[in-house]
N, C-alpha and C positions, 0 to 999 in steps of 0.2 A: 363631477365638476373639476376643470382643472387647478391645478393651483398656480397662486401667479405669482411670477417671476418679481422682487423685489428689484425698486429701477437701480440700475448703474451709475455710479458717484463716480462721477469724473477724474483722474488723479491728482490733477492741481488740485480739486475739493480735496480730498484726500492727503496730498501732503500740508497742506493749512491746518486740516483738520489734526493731523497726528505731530504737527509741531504748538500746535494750541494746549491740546492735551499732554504733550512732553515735558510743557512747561508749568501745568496746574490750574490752569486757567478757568474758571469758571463755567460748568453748563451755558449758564445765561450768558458771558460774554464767549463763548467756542458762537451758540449760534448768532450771536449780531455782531460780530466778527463777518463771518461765513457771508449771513446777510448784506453789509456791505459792500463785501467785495462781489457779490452775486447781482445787484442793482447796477454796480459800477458794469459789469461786464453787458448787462441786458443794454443799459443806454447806450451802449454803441456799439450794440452787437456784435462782437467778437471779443476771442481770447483776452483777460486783464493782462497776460503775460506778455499780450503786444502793443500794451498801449503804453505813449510814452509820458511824463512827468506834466509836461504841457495841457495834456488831456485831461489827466484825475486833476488838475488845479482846475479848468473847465470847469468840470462834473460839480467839486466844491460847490464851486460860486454860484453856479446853476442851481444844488442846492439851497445856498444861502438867497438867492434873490429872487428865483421862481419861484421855488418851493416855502421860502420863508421859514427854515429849520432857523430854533436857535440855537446861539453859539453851542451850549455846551454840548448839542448834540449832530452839529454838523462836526465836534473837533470828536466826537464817539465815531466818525467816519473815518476822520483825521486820522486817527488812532489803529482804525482795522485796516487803511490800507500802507499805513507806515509798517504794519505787523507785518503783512502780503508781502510789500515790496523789498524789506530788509532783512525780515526774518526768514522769508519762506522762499526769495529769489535768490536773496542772496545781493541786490543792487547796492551799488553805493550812496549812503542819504545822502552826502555832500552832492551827487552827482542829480539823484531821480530824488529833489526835494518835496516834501509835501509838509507847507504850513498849517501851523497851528495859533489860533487867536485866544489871545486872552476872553475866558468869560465871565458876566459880572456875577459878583459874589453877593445874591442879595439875601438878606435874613429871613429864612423862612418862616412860615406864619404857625402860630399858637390859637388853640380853640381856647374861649374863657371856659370854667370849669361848666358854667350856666349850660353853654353850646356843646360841651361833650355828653350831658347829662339829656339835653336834647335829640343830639348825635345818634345815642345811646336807643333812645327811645323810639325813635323813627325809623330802626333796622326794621327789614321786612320779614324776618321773623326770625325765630329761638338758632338758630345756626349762625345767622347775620350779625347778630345783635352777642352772641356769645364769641364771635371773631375779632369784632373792634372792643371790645370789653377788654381782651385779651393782648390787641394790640398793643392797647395801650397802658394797662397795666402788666404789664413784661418790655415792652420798649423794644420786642423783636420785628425786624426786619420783616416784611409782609412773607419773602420768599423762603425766613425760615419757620415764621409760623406756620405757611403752608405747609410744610416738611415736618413739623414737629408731632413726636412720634408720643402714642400713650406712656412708654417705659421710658421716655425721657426727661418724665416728672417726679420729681423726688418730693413726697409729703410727708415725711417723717421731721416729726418736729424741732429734730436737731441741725436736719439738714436745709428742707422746703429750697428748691433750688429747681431749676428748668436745665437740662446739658443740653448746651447746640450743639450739632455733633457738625463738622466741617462747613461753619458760617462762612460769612465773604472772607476771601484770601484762604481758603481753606484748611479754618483754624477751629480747634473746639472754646467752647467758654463754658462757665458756669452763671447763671443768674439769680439774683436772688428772687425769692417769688413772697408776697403778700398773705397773709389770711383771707382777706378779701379775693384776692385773685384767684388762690387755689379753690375758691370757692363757687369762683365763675367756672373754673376747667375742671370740678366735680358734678356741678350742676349739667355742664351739657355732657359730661361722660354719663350720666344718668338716663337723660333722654334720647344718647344716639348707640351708646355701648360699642365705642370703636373699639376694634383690636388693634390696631396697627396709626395706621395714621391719627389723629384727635379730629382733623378735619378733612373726611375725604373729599372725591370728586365726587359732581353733580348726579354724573354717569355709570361712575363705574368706583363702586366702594373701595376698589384695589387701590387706584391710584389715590395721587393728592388732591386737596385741591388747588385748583389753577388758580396761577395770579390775578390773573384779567377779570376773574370771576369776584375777588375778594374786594377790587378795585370800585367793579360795579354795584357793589355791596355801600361801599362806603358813600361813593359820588349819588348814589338813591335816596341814604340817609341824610346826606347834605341836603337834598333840593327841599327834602318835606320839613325837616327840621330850620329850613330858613336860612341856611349857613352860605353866604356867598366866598369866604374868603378861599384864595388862590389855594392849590395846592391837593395831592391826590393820599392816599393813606395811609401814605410815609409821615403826614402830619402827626398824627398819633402818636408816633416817634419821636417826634418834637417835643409833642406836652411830656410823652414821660420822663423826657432827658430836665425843660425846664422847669419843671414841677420837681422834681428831685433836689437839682442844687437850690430852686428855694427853699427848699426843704432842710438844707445845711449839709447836703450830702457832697462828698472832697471831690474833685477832680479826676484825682486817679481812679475813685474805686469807680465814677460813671464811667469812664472811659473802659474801664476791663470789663464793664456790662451789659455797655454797645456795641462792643468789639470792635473801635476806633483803634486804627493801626498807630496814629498822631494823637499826641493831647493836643495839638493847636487845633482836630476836627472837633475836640468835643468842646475846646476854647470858648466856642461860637455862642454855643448856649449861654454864656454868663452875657453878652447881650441882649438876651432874651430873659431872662431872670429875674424878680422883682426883689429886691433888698427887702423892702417892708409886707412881703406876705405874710399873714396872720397866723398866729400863734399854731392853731389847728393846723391848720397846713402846712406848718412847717414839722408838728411834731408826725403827723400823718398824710403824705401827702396823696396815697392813692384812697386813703378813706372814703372817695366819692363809689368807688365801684358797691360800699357795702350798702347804701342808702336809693340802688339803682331796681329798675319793675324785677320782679323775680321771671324765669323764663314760663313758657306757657305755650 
């Protein structure tokens, strides 16, 4: 059988690609980056390098009124093709402008402890359910839980800490980790015995696993568990930031264990935070993971 020829990247993909990566940029933002300028070029069929300032404003608005993206993710367009045209062309932005709209800042939603405990329970099984356990009691990002590796848990009881090893902005951090929680990432290292990854893929043990996959995990446990409120599994991230500063935990130190580059991003939370949360919960605020089904 022959073997086949891997396709040809074009060089304009190529020079974006290798000034994406020059600069440090993110896997996840090099491809939707890439992505949009790849979209931009299909709708109208030829080269992005020949289209002029007039057109990608077009394309925008077309997003925004056909397509009904919202703001913040028509300005994630905004944004790959201002990288294209400034960075990778080299055009003048006064000259080849492309706008950027304010988008609205609105506070994202918190699960009551009730609905995480139901959350919890409604996973569709011992992998699923030991994922959002986890999300949420470590407060990591979906895409670095994906990534997170067996030897990146430290259970020594001086230390008990998680290392992200090159989180967003590619930065390491250290987290603190729970009794409880290291007791969630004992139990499932018990019944899946990873070497490498904590969670792999579906398919193929080597890799990780997929976001999309983690996603569909959580939006499942939503339907059965009753849970209508907006939002995808980044929620989880939410409760453990607010549930912390109820908890009397400072500013700083959540901000060094979300990996918020701004304290005005972890600001937000004290919005969200109830002054008079009860005694228990403030002395332990992830206490709910140790009173959660055992896996099975």
């Amino acid at each position: 059988m022959a073997a086949t020829t891997p396709p040809k990247i074009s060089l304009l993909r190529q020079r974006m690609l290798d000034a994406l990566q020059l600069r440090g940029m993110a896997p996840r933002t090099q491809e939707t980056y890439v992505d949009a300028v790849s979209r931009l070029a299909r709708h109208y069929g030829r080269s992005p390098a020949l289209l002029r300032a007039e057109e990608v404003q077009a394309y925008l608005l077309y997003l925004l009124r056909e397509r009904h993206l919202a703001r913040a993710s028509l300005n994630l367009y905004g944004c790959a093709f201002r990288f294209f045209y400034r960075t990778v062309l080299a055009v003048d932005g006064e000259v080849f402008q492309i706008p950027l709209g304010p988008a609205p800042q609105a506070l994202p939603e918190v699960l009551a402890r009730a609905e995480l405990t139901r959350l919890f329970e409604c996973a569709c099984h011992a992998k699923a359910r030991s994922f959002l356990q986890l999300a949420y009691g470590t407060g990591l990002r979906v895409s670095e839980l994906c990534h997170l590796r067996v030897e990146h848990i430290d259970s020594h009881a001086d230390r008990m800490c998680i290392h992200v090893v090159q989180g967003k902005g590619a930065k390491d951090r250290f987290v603190p980790l729970s009794p409880d929680t290291l007791a969630v990432a004992r139990a499932w290292w018990q019944v899946a015995r990873p070497r490498g990854w904590l969670f792999t893929s579906q398919r193929d043990p080597v890799l990780a696993l997929d976001i999309c996959v983690a996603q569909r995990w959580y939006r499942r446990a939503c339907v059965h568990a009753g849970i209508t409120k907006r939002g995808g599994i980044h929620t989880l991230r939410h409760c453990y930031a607010t549930h912390l500063l109820e908890a009397g935990v400072d500013l700083h130190s959540l901000q060094q264990w979300l990996g918020h580059s701004h304290i005005s991003t972890t600001m937000r939370y004290l919005h969200l935070a109830r002054p008079d949360a009860a005694d228990l919960h403030r002395r332990q605020p992830l206490l709910l993971l140790s009173s959660l089904p055992t896996l099975h």
